[in-house]
N, C-alpha and C positions, 0 to 999 in steps of 0.2 A: 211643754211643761214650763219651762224657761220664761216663756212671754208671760204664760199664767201668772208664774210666782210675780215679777217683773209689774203686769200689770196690778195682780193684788194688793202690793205695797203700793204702787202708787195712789191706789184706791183707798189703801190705809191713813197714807200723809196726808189727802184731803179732808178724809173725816175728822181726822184729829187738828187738823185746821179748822174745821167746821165748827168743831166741840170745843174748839179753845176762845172760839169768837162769842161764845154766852157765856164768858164769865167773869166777864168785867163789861162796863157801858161807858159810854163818851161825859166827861167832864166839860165844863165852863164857870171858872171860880174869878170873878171881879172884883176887884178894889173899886167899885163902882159905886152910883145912886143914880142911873140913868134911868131907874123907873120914874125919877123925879125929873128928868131932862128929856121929854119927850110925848105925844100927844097922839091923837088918833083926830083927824080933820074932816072927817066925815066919811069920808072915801080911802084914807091910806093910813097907815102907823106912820110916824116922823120919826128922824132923831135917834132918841135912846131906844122910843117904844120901837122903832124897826129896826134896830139890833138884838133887842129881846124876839123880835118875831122870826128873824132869821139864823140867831140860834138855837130858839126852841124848835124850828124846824128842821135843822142837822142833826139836834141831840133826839127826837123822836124816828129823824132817817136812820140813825145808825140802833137805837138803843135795841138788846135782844132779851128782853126782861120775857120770861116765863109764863106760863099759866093763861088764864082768863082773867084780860085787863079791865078792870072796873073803871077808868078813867083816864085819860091822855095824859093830865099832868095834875099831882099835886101840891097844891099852893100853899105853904107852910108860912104863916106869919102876916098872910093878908084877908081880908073879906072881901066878898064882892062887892065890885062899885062902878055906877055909870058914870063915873070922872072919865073928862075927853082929857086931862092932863094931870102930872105931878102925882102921882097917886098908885102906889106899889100896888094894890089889886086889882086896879081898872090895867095896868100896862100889863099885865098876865092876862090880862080877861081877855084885851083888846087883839093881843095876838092872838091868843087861841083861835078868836072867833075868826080872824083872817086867814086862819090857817082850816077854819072848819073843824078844830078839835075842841075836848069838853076839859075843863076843870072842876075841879074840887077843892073847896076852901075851906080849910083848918087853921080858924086863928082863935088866939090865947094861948097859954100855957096846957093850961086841961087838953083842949084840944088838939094841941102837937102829943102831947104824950100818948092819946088815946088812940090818934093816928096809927105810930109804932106799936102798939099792943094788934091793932086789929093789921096791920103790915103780917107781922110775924104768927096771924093765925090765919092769914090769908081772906080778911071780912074786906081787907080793900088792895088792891096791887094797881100802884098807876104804872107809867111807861117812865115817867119823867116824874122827879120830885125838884118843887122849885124853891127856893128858898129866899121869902122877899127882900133880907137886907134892909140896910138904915138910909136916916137921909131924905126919905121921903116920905109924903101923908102915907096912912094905913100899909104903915110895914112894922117891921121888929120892934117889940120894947124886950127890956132888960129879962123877965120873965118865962119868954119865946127862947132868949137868946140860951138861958141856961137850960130848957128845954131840950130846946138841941144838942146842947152839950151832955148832958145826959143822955143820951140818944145818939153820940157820935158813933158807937160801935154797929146801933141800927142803919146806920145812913151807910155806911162803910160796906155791910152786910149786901144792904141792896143795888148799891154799884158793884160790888164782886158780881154777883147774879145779874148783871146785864142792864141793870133800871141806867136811866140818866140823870144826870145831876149837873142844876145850875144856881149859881149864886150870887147875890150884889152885897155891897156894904163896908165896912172898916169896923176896925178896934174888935173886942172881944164877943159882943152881943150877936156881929155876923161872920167871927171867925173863932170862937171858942171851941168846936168841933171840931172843928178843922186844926188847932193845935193841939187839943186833948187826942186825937190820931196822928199828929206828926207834929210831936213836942220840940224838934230841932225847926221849925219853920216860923217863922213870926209875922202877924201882916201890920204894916210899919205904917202911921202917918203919913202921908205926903205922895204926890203924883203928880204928872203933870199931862194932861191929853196932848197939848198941841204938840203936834210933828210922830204921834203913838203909830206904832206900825205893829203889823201881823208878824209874825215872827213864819221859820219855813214851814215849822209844826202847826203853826196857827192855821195855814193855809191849808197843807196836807189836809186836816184833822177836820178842818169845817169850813169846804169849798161855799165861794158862795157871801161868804164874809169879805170886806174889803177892808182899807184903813179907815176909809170913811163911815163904816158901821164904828170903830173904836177911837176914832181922835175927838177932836173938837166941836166937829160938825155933828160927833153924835153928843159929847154934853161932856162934863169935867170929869174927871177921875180922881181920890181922894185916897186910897190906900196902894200899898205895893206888898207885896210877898219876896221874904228874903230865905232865906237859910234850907234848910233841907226839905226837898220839896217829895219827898218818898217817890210814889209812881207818876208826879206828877210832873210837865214842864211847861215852859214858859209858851206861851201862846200866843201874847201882843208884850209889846215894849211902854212905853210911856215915852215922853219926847225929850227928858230930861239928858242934860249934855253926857254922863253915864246912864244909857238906858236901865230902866229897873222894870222889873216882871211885874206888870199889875194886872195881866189876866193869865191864867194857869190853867192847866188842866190836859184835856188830851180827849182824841176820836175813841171809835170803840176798843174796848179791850184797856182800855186804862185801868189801873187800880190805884191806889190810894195810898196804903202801906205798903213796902216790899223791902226785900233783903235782909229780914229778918226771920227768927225761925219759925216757921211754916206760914209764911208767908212768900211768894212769888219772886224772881229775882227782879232788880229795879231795872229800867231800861234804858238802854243808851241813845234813842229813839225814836220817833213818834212816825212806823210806817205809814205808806202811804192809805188809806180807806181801803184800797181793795185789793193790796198785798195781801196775800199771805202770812202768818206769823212766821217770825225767822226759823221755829226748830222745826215748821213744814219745808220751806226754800232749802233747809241745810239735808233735810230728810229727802226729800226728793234731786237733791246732788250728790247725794252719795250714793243715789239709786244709780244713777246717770254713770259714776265712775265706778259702779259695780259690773253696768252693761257692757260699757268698755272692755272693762276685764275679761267679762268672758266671750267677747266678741276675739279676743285676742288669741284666747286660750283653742277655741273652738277654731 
């Protein structure tokens, strides 16, 4: 009877590990424009565009978005285009296609808006929503930007549920959302690539990635993220002599807001991909010195 219960709960900690892992999805939020710093050469993505290909490939590894997926990733803010360079919808295109996955392109204003209405009635549910950021040909104007921002609670919504989320850009057009959900955070002018490193969460979070997907060799960086980053943490450095946070985010299970009321507590953190969530680890040690106990007793 003893092992029974013993084994049930252990049975129990795992599920609610299990249950805890779809309800947030893996973040990648840049101070970037490396859709503009990067090429597809006939045969490989370069650059920037193989840094977009190799995070769009960690945030579709982890992301645990629900339902019947209509689409791999969608691409908010660009069109599609057979540009081999500089060109924020061809470097979305250009990885998917290496990756073998489909997009869908929602550009204008109307169209980001119309996106979120049919999101939230279930007419579309990607895996990934990408967000093409400034800076480069056929990405964000001013229009998209406040789109978004209106929209910030929709995008917020479907990171909780598991979806993945990626971003490039500066100033307000490709981070207005991003502070209309975490009004203590500001994403600041100025970056520097050269010498930019992963951070240990960067690593954790999105094996796979090196320095050389985020310094120099992949293209400049233009913004950084300072102040309160809610569930989010720093993930690459910049190379400036005080590192500053210019890529942010987190593996699965990230959220966006937290520590506030009814909202998730914020994390001290960024486990490793195939840990556990800590109140499973903590759940299943108290199993461990419950067994003791009555190994003792008995």
């Amino acid at each position: 009877m003893k092992k029974f219960i013993g084994n049930s709960l252990a049975a129990i900690a795992l599920t609610l590990a299990v249950s805890n892992s779809v309800l947030a999805g893996p973040i990648i939020l840049g101070g970037d424009d490396l859709t503009d710093h990067g090429s597809f050469n006939g045969t490989n993505n370069l650059e920037g565009w193989l840094y977009i290909e190799k995070a769009i490939s960690n945030l579709l590894g982890s992301q645990t978005r629900g339902g019947s997926i209509t689409t791999n990733i969608a691409a908010l803010g660009s069109a599609s285009s057979t540009a081999t360079s500089a060109n924020a919808g061809a470097a979305i295109g250009s990885a998917a296609s290496e990756l073998g996955k489909t997009v869908s392109y929602f550009e204008g204003a109307a169209a980001i808006n119309q996106f979120f209405v049919d999101l939230a009635a279930g007419v579309v549910n990607p895996s990934v929503i990408w967000l093409a950021g400034t800076g480069a040909a056929n990405d964000l104007d001013t229009a998209e930007g406040l789109a978004l921002t209106a929209n910030a609670l929709a995008i917020n919504s479907f990171v909780s549920s598991g979806g993945g989320l990626m971003s490039h850009g500066s100033g307000d057009v490709a981070y207005g959302w991003l502070t209309a959900l975490l009004p203590g955070l500001t994403a600041v002018d100025g970056c520097n690539s050269n010498g930019a490193t992963l951070t240990a969460a960067g690593n954790a979070a999105f094996p796979g990635l090196s320095n050389s997907d985020v310094d120099a060799n992949a293209g400049p960086c233009h913004n950084y993220f300072a102040g309160d980053f809610g569930g989010l943490v720093t993930l690459a450095f910049d190379g400036s002599s005080t590192p500053r946070s210019y890529i942010i985010g987190g593996g699965a299970d990230t959220v966006i807001q937290c520590g506030q009321q009814d909202q998730p507590p914020c994390p001290t953190q960024v486990p490793e991909p195939s840990a556990l969530p800590l109140f499973a680890l903590a759940f299943l040690g108290m199993l461990g010195v419950m067994r003791r106990k009555q190994g003792k007793v008995n």
